[in-house]
N, C-alpha and C positions, 0 to 999 in steps of 0.2 A: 504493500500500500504506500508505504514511505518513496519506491522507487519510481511508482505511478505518481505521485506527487511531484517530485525531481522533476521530472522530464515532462509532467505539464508548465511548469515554471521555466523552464530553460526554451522553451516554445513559445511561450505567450514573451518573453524577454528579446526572442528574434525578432517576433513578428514589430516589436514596438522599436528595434533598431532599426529593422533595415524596409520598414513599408512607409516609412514618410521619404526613403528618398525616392521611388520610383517616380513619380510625380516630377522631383526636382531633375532627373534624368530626364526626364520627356522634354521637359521646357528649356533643356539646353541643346536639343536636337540641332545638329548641324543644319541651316538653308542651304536649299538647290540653288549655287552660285553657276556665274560662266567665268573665266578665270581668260584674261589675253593681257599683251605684251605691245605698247603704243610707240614708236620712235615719231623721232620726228629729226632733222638737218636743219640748221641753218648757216646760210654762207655768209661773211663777212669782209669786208674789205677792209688788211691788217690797216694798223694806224702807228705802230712802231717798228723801229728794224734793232733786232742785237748784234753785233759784232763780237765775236770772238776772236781776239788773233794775237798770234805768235810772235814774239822777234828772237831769234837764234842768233847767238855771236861766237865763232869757233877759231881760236889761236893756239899755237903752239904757249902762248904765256899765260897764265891766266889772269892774269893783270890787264893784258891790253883786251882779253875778251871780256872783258867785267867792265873796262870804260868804254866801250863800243857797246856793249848793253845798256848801261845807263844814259849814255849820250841819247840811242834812239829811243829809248823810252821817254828821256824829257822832249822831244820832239813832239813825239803822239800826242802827250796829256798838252803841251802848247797848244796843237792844231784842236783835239779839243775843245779846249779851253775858247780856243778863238770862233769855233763855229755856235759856240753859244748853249755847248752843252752841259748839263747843270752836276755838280759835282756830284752828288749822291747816283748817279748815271753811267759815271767812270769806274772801274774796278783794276784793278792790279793781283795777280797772281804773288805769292812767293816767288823771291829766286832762287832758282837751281842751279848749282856748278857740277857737272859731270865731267872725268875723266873719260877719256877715249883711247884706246887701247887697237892696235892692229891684230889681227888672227892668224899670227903666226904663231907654230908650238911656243914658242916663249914670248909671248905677246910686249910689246914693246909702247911705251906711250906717248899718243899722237900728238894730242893738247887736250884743251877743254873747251867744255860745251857750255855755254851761260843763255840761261834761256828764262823769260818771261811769258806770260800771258796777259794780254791786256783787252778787258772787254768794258764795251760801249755800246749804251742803249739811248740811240736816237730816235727823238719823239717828231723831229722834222723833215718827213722823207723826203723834202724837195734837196736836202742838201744831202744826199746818200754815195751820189756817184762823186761828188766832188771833194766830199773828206775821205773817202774809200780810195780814193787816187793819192792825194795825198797822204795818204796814210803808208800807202806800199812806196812811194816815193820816199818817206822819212824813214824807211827801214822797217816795214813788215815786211816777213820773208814768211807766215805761216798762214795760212787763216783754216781755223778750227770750227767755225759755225759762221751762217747768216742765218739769222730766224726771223722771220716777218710775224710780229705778232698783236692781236689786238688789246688794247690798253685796259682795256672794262668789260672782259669777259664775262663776269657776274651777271650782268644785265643781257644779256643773248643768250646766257644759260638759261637765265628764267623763263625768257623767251619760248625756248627750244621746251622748254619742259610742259607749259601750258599746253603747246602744239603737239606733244607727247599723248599727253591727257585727255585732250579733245580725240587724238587717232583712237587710243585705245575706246574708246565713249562707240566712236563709228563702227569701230570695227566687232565689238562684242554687241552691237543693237542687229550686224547684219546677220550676225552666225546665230544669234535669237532666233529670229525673225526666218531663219529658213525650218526651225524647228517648230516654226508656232509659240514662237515664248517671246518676251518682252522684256527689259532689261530694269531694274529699278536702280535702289540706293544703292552706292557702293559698298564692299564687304570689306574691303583690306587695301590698300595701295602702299604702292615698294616700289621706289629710285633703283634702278642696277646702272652700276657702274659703266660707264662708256670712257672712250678716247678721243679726246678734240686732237684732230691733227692742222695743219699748213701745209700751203703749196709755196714751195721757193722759188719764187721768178727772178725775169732779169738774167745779172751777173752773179752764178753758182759759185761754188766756193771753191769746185775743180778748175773755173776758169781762172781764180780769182790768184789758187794756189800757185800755178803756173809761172806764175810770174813776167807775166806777158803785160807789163806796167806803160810801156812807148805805146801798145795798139790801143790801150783801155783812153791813155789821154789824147788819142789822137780822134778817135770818137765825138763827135759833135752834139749828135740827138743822143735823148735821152733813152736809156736802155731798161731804164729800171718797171718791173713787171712784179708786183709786190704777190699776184695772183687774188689768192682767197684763204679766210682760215675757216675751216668749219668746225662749228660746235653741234655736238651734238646732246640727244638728252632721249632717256630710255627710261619705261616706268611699266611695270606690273600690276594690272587694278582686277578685283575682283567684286564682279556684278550678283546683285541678288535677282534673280528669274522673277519674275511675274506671270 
């Protein structure tokens, strides 16, 4: 009798645990969502250039290739300076002095290498081809990048991202609408990660490496081709059926 007692008690104890949440199970029931992926491009015409570039000085002393380094280095930051570019603009690398060594079994040494990096971000592309000239004429012998880039990205992201949102809106209303369904409130929305890239026009940086300095200034019209940068913007939304 005692153990018919137990096991009514241990029953009526489940039923009062676990029968108020079926209810609360029901009313969290997943909605029939439609789930798409909206992109959207936009093109822009950069409005900055950066300049990356090199000057190499290589002597048997390392003395004179340390003052032929600094000499065209104050050159650059002059030209610069003189086209009205704002200091915070200018960049300067470390210097580096390397030994040079020949590949023979007992390697024998050459001179040194003194080398800089000096990069410039101009907001004025009208003056691009003319401090780019003068630049390889005061002694750049490297150039490491030209990147045509737009100044206020932010704002054509946001762009791009609206246009994103609206595609996705279009595109899960059609794939409804061939099912017979209709699309309501959103369920979820998610950014994925994309790549804004540039197009490098103009004067490339193989042309520029060349060292082909007499045909660039002997050019009259303008060559420079900034191209486009495109931003783009990608997002995930999740639609409730109707």
């Amino acid at each position: 009798m005692r153990t018919n007692l137990v096991r009514i008690f241990a029953l009526l104890t489940f039923c009062m645990v676990f029968a108020p949440k079926l209810p609360a199970q029901d009313s969290f029931n997943h909605p029939r969502i439609i789930s798409v992926v909206g992109t959207a491009e936009i093109k822009v015409v950069p409005d900055e250039v950066a300049l990356t570039l090199g000057v190499d000085s290589r002597d048997k002393d390392l003395g004179v290739a340390k003052a032929d380094n600094d000499q065209r280095m104050k050159k650059l930051l002059g030209l610069a300076h003189s086209a009205g570019v704002d200091a915070k603009n200018i960049q300067t690398s470390a210097l580096t002095m390397d030994p040079e060594y020949s590949e023979d079994k007992t390697p024998k040494l050459l001179g040194y290498n003194v080398s800089q990096v000096f990069t410039v971000t101009l907001k004025d592309l009208s003056k691009y081809e003319d401090l780019m000239t003068s630049f390889l004429k005061a002694g750049v012998n490297r150039v490491d990048g030209i990147d045509f880039i737009v100044s206020e990205p932010r704002k054509y992201k946001d762009e791009a991202r609206l246009e994103a949102i609206n595609a996705a809106r279009e595109k899960a209303s059609a794939m409804a609408s061939q099912l017979g369904q209709s699309i309501g409130k959103p369920w979820e929305i998610t950014e994925e990660s994309t790549h804004d890239y540039g197009v490098l026009g103009g004067m490339n940086a193989n042309f520029l490496a060349s060292d082909k300095r007499g045909r660039m200034a002997e050019q009259n019209e303008s060559t420079l081709a900034g191209g486009q940068v495109t931003i783009r913007a990608s997002v995930r939304v999740s639609f409730q059926l109707e």
